[in-house]
Every structure is written in structure tokens, then in C-alpha cells.
C-alpha positions, -999 to 999 in steps of 0.1 A, spaced: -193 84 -163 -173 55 -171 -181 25 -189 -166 -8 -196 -155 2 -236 -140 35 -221 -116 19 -197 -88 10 -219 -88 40 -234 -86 61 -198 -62 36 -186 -38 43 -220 -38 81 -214 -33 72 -175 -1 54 -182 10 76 -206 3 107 -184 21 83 -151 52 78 -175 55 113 -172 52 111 -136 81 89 -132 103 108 -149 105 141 -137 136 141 -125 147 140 -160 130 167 -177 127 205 -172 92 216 -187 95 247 -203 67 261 -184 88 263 -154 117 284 -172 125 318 -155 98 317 -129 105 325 -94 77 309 -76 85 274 -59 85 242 -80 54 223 -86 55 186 -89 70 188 -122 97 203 -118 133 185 -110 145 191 -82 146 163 -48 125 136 -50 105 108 -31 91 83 -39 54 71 -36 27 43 -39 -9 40 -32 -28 12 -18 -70 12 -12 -84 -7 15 -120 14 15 -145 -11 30 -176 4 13 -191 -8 -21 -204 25 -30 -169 50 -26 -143 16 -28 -139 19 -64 -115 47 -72 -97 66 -95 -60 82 -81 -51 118 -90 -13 127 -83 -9 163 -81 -33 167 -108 -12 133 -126 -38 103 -129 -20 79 -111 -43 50 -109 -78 43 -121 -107 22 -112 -87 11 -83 -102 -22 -60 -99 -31 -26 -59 -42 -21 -53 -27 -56 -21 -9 -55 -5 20 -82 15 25 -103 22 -15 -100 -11 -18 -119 -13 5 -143 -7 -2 -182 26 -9 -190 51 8 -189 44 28 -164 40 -6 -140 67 6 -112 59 -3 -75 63 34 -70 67 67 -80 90 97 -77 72 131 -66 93 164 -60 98 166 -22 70 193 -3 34 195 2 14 173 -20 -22 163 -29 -39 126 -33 -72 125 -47 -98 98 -45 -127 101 -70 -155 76 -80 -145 59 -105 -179 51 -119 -184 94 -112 -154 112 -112 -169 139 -100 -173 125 -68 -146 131 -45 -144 103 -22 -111 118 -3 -81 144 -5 -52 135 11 -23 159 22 9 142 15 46 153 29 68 138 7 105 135 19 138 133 -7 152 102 -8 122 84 11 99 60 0 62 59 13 32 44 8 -4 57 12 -31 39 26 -69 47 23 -88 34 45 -124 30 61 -156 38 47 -178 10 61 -211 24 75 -204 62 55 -170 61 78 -147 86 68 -121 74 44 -86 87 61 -50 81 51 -23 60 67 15 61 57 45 44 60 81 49 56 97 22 38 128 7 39 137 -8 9 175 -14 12 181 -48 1 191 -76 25 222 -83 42 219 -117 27 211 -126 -10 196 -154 5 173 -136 28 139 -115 27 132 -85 44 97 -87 59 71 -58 81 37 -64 92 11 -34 80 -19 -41 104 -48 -23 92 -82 -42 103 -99 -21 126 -119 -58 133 -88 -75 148 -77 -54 176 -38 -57 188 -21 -92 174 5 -114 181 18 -125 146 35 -161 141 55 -162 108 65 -200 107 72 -232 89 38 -238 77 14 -263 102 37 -253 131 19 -260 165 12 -229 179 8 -236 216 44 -242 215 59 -215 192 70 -177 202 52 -147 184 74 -133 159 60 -98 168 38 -91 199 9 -70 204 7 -55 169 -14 -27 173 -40 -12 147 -26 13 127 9 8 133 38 -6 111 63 -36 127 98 -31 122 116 -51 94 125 -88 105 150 -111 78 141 -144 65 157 -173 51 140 -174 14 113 -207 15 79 -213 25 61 -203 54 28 -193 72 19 -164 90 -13 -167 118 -25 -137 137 -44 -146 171 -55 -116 194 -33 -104 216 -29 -122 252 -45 -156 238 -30 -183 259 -8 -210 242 -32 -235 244 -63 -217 224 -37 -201 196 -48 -229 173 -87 -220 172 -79 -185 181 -63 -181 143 -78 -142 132 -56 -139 97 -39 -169 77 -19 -164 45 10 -184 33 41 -173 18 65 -180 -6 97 -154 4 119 -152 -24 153 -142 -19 170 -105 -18 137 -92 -20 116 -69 3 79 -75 13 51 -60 31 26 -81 44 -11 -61 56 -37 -74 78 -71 -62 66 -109 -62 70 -130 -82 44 -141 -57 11 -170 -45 32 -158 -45 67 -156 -69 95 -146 -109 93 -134 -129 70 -102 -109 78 -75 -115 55 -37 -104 51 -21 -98 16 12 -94 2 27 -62 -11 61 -66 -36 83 -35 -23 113 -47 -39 
């Protein structure tokens, strides 16, 4: 069982043990010499790449540690927490590469790690970057995964930011999303993407780099009510030539306050 004066220590070996993660394109382990059975996760050979973001709305399983094909990839992982972005440095990489194939995620309790909390079957795909999301929980829910392909091909503009809308709150229901120059009058302004379902991932959309605001309003709200209709709020500050995903989300435990938060893809 962990406790506070163990966690450095854990998260040392765990960002030693993820350096080695990230590099094994670079290395043949000697383990893996003359066999003829097919390569474990490694081994070189094609790679994907991976990160791992928790939005478990229950108190009890929502604090995790991430085990990467047997790897520790992340540890005593929060609501919105991603990995490897926060793990020890220098293994602080917004993702990680994984030999292409069948894969395994596991989810332990971080305060018991002998707790499983989830396993998740991954397909990882050369070349292709993903992210996993946990999610659920509330209520003893199941805790399932949901993944995205992301595009992380720069903009065609130096100038401009690449932006896609994750919605995950299962409180929210379909959205119309509004990404605008911050206090904008919504009864007069054109959703930026339309009936954003749960579950789903928008396309990418370009930006000038400055400050704006996204609101969310349910689906099918008429002009007029947009204003006191506002579900999700967050403000942003798009930098140029980068690439950004933003996630609608329950509160910690389920349910309202709903909130939307910022992932850094590149």
C-alpha cells in the first residue's frame, strides 16, 4: 500500500522504467535474440504511439496507477491527469511509442495495487498516435475505454492552431460548441460544431493563435436561451503551430459542475 514517503521513490523507478518505454525503437534486448515467437512490446520493430488520460468519476477506483504492457506508465493518476506528460522527468513526453499489435492497459488502485480497477485491450497501429480514455465509475459504473486517433500534423499556418472537441460527459447529452472571441453574444453567433454527440471526437478545425472562449449549450437550444443555456465554459489561450484537444467532462464524481479541459498534443 502506498503512502505519501513512498511516492517519490515509485515515481523515480516509474520514470526510469517509462524511459525505457520510449525508447524501444532503439534498443534490441538481448532477451529477444534468436527467438522465433512474435515480438513483445520491447522489441523494435513498428511503432505507435500512445497516451493515457483518466476521467473515472468515482472516489474510491479514480485514483490510479498505469501499467503498459507490464511498463508502469503512470502512477497515482487523478481525474484529467494524463501520462507520460506527468511523470518525473525525463520521461515527461505527451506520448509514448509501443510496438504495433495487441496490447494491454492496466488500471490499479493506486492506494492497493492489487486492485484492478480495469484492463484495457489496446490495438496499436504503426505510425498512429492515440489516446486512451478511462471513463465512468460513478455509482460502481463500469470503468470502459474510449480512443482516439490523433492527428498531430502541424498546421498549415505557423500562425494557426489545430483544435478537436473530445466530448465525454455522459451529463451533457449532444452539444452545439461555440469557440469565439470571448463575451461574444451567442443568440447571434453560428455553432462552430453542431450536435456533438457523447462519445465521439469532432474533426480538426484551424485557428488564428489569440484568445478565445468556447461555450457548450445542449443541442437544439434556440438562439435566444444560448446565453443561460451555457453547459461547459473554458477559455483559451491558442498558441500558434500547435495542436490541442479540448474534452468536455463530468465533475470528479459525476454529474454538474461540468467542465472542459485542455490537452497539449503538440
Amino acid at each position: 500500500m502506498h503512502t505519501y514517503l513512498q511516492t517519490q521513490p515509485v515515481r523515480s523507478r516509474i520514470a526510469e522504467r517509462a524511459s525505457a518505454l520510449m525508447i524501444v525503437g532503439a534498443t534490441a534486448f538481448a532477451a529477444a535474440c534468436g527467438t522465433t515467437a512474435a515480438p513483445d512490446a520491447l522489441t523494435p520493430g513498428d511503432q505507435g504511439r500512445i497516451r493515457f488520460v483518466t476521467l473515472i468519476t468515482d472516489t474510491t477506483r479514480g485514483r490510479v496507477d498505469a501499467i503498459l504492457e507490464s511498463v508502469p506508465f503512470g502512477v497515482n493518476l487523478t481525474y484529467t491527469q494524463s501520462t507520460p506528460a506527468t511523470l518525473p522527468a525525463p520521461a515527461t513526453a505527451l506520448y509514448s511509442p509501443i510496438l504495433a499489435g495487441s496490447r494491454s492497459l492496466v488500471l490499479n488502485r493506486t492506494a492497493n495495487t492489487a486492485t484492478n480497477v480495469a484492463t484495457f485491450a489496446l490495438t496499436i497501429t504503426a505510425g498512429q498516435d492515440r489516446t486512451i480514455y478511462a471513463i465512468g465509475g460513478a455509482g460502481g459504473t463500469p470503468i470502459t475505454p474510449f480512443s482516439t486517433v490523433d492527428d498531430n500534423a502541424l498546421p498549415a499556418s505557423t500562425a494557426q492552431t489545430k483544435v478537436r472537441v473530445v466530448h465525454l460527459s455522459p451529463t451533457a447529452g449532444a452539444l452545439d460548441v461555440f469557440v469565439t472571441a470571448p463575451g461574444t453574444d451567442l443568440s447571434v453567433a453560428t455553432p462552430t460544431l453542431s450536435n456533438v454527440a457523447f462519445v465521439s471526437a469532432s474533426t480538426y478545425l484551424s485557428f488564428a493563435a489569440g484568445s478565445y472562449q468556447l461555450r457548450a449549450v445542449p443541442t437544439g437550444t434556440p438562439a435566444a436561451n444560448r446565453a443561460a443555456a451555457v453547459a461547459i465554459t473554458v477559455n483559451l489561450a491558442l498558441i500558434g503551430n500547435t495542436v490541442r484537444t479540448i474534452v468536455a467532462a463530468d465533475s470528479n464524481v459525476g454529474g454538474a459542475p461540468l467542465r472542459a479541459f485542455v490537452l497539449a498534443d503538440r
